[in-house]
N, C-alpha and C positions, 0 to 999 in steps of 0.2 A: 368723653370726647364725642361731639356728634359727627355722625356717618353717613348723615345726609349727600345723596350727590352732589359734588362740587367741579366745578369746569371753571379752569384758569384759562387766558387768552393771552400769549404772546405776538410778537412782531414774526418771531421762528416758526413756532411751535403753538400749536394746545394741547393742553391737556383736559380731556374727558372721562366722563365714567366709563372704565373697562368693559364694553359688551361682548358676545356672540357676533354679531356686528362686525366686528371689527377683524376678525379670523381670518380673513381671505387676505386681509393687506398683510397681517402679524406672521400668515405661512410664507407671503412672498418675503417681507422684511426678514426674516430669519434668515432664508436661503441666501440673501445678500451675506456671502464669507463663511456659510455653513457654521452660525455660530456653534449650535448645538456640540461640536466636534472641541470646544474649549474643557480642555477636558477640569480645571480650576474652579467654572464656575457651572451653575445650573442655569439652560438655558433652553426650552425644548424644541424637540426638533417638530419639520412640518405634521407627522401622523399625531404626535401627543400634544398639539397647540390647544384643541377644544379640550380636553381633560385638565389643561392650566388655566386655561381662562375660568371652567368651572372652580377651578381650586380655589382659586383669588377671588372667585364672588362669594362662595364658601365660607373664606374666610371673613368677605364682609361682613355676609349674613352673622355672622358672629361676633362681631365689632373687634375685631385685632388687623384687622387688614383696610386702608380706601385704596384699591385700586383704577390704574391710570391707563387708558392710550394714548402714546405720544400721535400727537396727528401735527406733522409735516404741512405748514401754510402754504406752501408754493406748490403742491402735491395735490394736496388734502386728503392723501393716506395716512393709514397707522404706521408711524417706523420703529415704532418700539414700543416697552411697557417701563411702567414706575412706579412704585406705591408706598404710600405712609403705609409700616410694619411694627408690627409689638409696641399698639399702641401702650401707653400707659396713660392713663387719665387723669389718677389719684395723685403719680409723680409730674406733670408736666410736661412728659417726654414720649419721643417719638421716634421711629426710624424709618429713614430713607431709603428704600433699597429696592432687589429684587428686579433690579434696572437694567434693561439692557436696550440696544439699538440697533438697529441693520450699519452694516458697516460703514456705507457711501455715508451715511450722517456722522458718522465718530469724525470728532476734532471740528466740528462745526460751531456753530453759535446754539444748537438746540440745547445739549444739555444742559448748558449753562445756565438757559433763560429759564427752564424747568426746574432746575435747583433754585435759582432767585424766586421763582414764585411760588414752589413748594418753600422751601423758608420763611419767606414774607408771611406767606397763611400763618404756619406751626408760630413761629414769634408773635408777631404782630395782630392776628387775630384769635390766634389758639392759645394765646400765653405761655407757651414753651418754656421752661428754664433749661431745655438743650435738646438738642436735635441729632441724631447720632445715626451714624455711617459703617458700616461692616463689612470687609470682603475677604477673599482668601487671600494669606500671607503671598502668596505667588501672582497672583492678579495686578501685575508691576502696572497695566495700564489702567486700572480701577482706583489703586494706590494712587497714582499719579494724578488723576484727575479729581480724586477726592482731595488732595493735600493743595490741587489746584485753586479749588472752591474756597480755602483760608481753614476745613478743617484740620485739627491738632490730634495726631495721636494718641489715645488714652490708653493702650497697652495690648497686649497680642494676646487671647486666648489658647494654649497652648493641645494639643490636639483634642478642639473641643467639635468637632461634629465625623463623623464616616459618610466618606465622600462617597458619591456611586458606584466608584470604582473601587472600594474599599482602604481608598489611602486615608491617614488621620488630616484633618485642615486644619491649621492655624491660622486661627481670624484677629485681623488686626480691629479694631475697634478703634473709632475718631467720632469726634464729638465739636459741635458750635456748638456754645453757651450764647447764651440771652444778654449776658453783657461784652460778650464777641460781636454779636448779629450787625451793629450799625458801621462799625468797620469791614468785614465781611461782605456786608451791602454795598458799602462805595465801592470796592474792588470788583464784584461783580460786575454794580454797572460800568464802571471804566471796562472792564475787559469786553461787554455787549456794546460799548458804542466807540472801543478804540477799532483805528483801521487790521484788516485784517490783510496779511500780504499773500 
């Protein structure tokens, strides 16, 4: 899969290549709800933001990670990160993850148009036969907003990773298929251009 930097343009949101750059908006975006303190999901706090952003380049340099800044159109700050994770090349497959956002943006129109356009590429130009989604079993609003998207359950991982705090995580795993994606896409865009109340 090439790893070439890629920059998507929405109406919401873009998405750019993850820099250094971008750290001063990504400490402030955090602080928005202190996400860091979720204690479900990994999310770092202001002092360890530059030791993640290195990670995630890290791991591009490696080709298993493209990482993203969400950048805010009406702002033009970072408010969050997103990245294709455990690529697979050989199988067609991809994951979405490692997402997160400053709060004031949760339930906006951002993530949505950043999932349509992260999709769009993995399908449509990356030839996906499935796109796949991960979080912790307890993450009811990560659940929620994924199962929003039109992804399908694929089954729960049963204590497969040691959380920070040393509890076991059970990850649900959900998955678009490639013969999903054009129903999935109408839906999308109906939810990006129905009225919002």
């Amino acid at each position: 899969m090439n790893l070439a930097p890629l920059t998507f343009t929405g109406k919401h949101a873009d998405l750019v290549p993850l820099s250094m750059a971008h750290h001063d908006d990504l400490i402030d975006a955090v602080r928005d709800g202190e996400l860091w303190n979720l204690w479900y999901t990994f999310i770092p706090t202001p002092e360890r933001m530059a030791a993640e952003i290195e990670r995630r380049l890290k791991l591009h340099e490696a080709g298993s990670m493209q990482p993203f800044s969400v950048v805010d159109v009406r702002s033009g700050r970072a408010v969050g990160m997103t990245t294709y994770m455990n690529i697979d090349a050989p199988n067609r497959r991809v994951e979405i993850g490692s997402t997160w956002y400053r709060r004031s943006v949760q339930r906006t129109p951002i993530n949505t148009e950043c999932k349509r356009m992260l999709l769009a590429h993995a399908f449509d130009s990356l030839n996906c036969i499935a796109v796949e989604f991960r979080t912790h079993w307890f993450n009811h609003a990560s659940r929620a907003g994924i199962e929003r998207l039109g992804a399908k359950l694929d089954g729960v991982l049963r204590a497969h990773q040691i959380a920070a705090n040393g509890s076991l995580r059970d990850t649900c795993v959900y998955s678009i298929t490639a013969a999903e994606w054009p129903a999935v896409r109408a839906h999308l865009d109906h939810q990006l251009t129905k009225p919002r109340g």
